[in-house]
N, C-alpha and C positions, 0 to 999 in steps of 0.2 A: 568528624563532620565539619564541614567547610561554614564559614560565618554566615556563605550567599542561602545554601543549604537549609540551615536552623532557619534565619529570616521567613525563607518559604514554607516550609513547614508550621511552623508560628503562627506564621498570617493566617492561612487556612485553620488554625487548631481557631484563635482569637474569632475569625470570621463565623466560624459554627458558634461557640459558645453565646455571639453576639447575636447570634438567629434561633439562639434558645434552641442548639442540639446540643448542651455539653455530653450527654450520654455517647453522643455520637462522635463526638470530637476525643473524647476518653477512648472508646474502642479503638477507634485509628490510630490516634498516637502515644496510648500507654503502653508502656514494656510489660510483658508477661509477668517479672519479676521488678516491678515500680514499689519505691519505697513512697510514701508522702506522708505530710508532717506539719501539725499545726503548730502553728508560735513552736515550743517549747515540749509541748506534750511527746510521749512515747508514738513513735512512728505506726504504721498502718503498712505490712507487706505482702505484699504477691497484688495482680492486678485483679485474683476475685475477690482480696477481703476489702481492697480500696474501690470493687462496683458496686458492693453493698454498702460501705461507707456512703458513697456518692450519691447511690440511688436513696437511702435511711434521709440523708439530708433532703433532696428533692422534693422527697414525697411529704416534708411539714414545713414546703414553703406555702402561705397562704394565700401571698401576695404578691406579684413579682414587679416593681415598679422600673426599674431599669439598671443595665449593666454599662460600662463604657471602660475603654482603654485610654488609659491618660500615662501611658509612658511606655517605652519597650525600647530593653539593650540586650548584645547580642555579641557573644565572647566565643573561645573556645569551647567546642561541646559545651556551649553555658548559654541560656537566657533568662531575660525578667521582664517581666510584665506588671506594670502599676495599674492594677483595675479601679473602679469606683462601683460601690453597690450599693442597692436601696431595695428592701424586700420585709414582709414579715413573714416570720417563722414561730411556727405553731408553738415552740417550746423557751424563745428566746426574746419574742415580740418583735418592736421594728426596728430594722435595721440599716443602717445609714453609713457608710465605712468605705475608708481606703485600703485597700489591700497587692503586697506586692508580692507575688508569685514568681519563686527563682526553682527555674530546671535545668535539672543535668540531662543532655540527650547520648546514647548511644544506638549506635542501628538503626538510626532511621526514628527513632523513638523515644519518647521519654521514661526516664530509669531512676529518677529522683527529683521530688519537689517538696518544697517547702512554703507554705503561706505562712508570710508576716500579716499580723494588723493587730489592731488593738484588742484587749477585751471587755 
Protein backbone atom coordinates (compact mmCIF):
# COMPACT_ATOMS: atom_id res chain seq x y z
CA UNK A 1 0.00 0.00 0.00
CA UNK A 2 1.19 3.40 -0.96
CA UNK A 3 2.18 5.98 2.04
CA UNK A 4 -0.86 8.48 0.34
CA UNK A 5 -3.04 5.26 0.86
CA UNK A 6 -2.51 4.28 4.73
CA UNK A 7 -2.62 8.32 5.34
CA UNK A 8 -6.27 7.97 4.15
CA UNK A 9 -7.30 5.15 5.60
CA UNK A 10 -5.80 6.38 9.03
CA UNK A 11 -7.56 9.60 9.01
CA UNK A 12 -10.92 7.95 8.54
CA UNK A 13 -10.03 4.99 11.14
CA UNK A 14 -8.63 8.16 13.90
CA UNK A 15 -11.75 10.38 12.74
CA UNK A 16 -14.31 7.46 13.85
CA UNK A 17 -12.63 6.37 17.00
CA UNK A 18 -12.57 10.36 17.76
CA UNK A 19 -16.55 10.27 17.30
CA UNK A 20 -16.56 7.53 19.78
CA UNK A 21 -17.27 4.61 16.84
CA UNK A 22 -14.01 2.54 17.61
CA UNK A 23 -16.36 -0.57 17.11
CA UNK A 24 -17.05 0.85 13.97
CA UNK A 25 -13.79 1.94 12.86
CA UNK A 26 -12.57 -1.88 13.98
CA UNK A 27 -15.06 -3.47 11.71
CA UNK A 28 -13.80 -1.55 8.60
CA UNK A 29 -10.45 -1.60 9.02
CA UNK A 30 -9.48 -4.74 10.87
CA UNK A 31 -8.11 -7.77 8.92
CA UNK A 32 -10.06 -10.94 9.42
CA UNK A 33 -6.83 -12.45 10.50
CA UNK A 34 -5.39 -9.10 12.98
CA UNK A 35 -3.04 -10.03 15.49
CA UNK A 36 -2.93 -7.05 18.42
CA UNK A 37 -0.75 -6.77 21.38
CA UNK A 38 -0.38 -4.99 24.50
CA UNK A 39 3.03 -3.70 25.72
CA UNK A 40 4.49 -7.15 26.06
CA UNK A 41 1.70 -9.52 26.85
CA UNK A 42 0.84 -12.68 24.66
CA UNK A 43 -0.94 -11.51 21.37
CA UNK A 44 -4.93 -11.61 20.80
CA UNK A 45 -5.63 -13.47 17.06
CA UNK A 46 -8.26 -13.62 14.44
CA UNK A 47 -10.64 -10.42 14.28
CA UNK A 48 -13.45 -12.33 16.41
CA UNK A 49 -11.31 -13.01 19.53
CA UNK A 50 -9.81 -9.26 19.28
CA UNK A 51 -14.13 -7.89 18.96
CA UNK A 52 -14.48 -9.50 22.17
CA UNK A 53 -11.31 -8.19 23.54
CA UNK A 54 -12.54 -4.76 22.25
CA UNK A 55 -16.03 -4.85 23.16
CA UNK A 56 -14.92 -6.71 27.18
CA UNK A 57 -12.87 -3.47 27.34
CA UNK A 58 -15.81 -1.07 26.32
CA UNK A 59 -18.27 -2.27 28.09
CA UNK A 60 -16.08 -1.28 31.97
CA UNK A 61 -15.42 2.00 30.70
CA UNK A 62 -17.41 4.09 33.30
CA UNK A 63 -16.33 7.29 32.22
CA UNK A 64 -15.10 8.51 29.07
CA UNK A 65 -13.47 11.86 29.51
CA UNK A 66 -11.65 12.39 26.11
CA UNK A 67 -9.52 11.03 23.44
CA UNK A 68 -7.03 13.09 21.21
CA UNK A 69 -4.28 12.35 18.49
CA UNK A 70 -1.11 14.12 19.25
CA UNK A 71 1.13 12.50 16.79
CA UNK A 72 0.77 10.12 13.48
CA UNK A 73 3.78 8.64 11.04
CA UNK A 74 3.30 6.85 8.17
CA UNK A 75 5.95 4.38 6.35
CA UNK A 76 5.76 1.34 4.23
CA UNK A 77 2.61 -0.77 4.81
CA UNK A 78 3.50 0.83 8.51
CA UNK A 79 1.82 3.46 10.79
CA UNK A 80 1.68 4.98 14.30
CA UNK A 81 -0.39 6.96 16.03
CA UNK A 82 0.51 8.80 19.52
CA UNK A 83 -3.09 8.91 21.18
CA UNK A 84 -3.77 10.70 24.67
CA UNK A 85 -6.61 9.21 26.94
CA UNK A 86 -8.37 10.05 30.03
CA UNK A 87 -11.42 7.59 31.06
CA UNK A 88 -12.26 5.37 34.13
CA UNK A 89 -12.53 1.88 34.10
CA UNK A 90 -14.59 -0.26 36.21
CA UNK A 91 -11.73 -2.70 36.91
CA UNK A 92 -8.46 -0.36 36.60
CA UNK A 93 -9.96 3.22 37.93
CA UNK A 94 -8.83 6.46 36.36
CA UNK A 95 -6.92 6.69 33.72
CA UNK A 96 -4.71 9.34 32.29
CA UNK A 97 -2.01 8.06 29.55
CA UNK A 98 -0.29 8.38 26.39
CA UNK A 99 -0.40 5.76 24.23
CA UNK A 100 1.31 4.86 20.70
CA UNK A 101 -0.53 2.56 18.45
CA UNK A 102 1.91 0.96 15.64
CA UNK A 103 0.06 -1.03 12.60
CA UNK A 104 0.95 -3.03 9.94
CA UNK A 105 -1.54 -2.73 7.05
CA UNK A 106 -2.05 -5.19 4.31
CA UNK A 107 -5.27 -5.13 1.76
CA UNK A 108 -6.65 -2.33 2.51
CA UNK A 109 -6.53 -3.24 6.13
CA UNK A 110 -4.94 -3.74 9.30
CA UNK A 111 -3.14 -7.20 9.94
CA UNK A 112 -1.18 -6.22 13.07
CA UNK A 113 -1.03 -3.77 15.96
CA UNK A 114 0.56 -3.22 18.93
CA UNK A 115 -0.14 -0.64 21.82
CA UNK A 116 2.70 0.87 23.75
CA UNK A 117 2.01 2.80 27.08
CA UNK A 118 2.68 2.63 30.34
CA UNK A 119 1.42 0.39 33.00
Amino acid sequence: MSRSEIESLLGDLNSLVLQGKSMEAFEKYYHNDVIMQENNEAPTISKEANRARELEFYSKIQEFRSASVKGVGIGDDLSFVIWHYDYTHAEWGDKNYTQVSIQQWKDGSIIYEQFIYPN
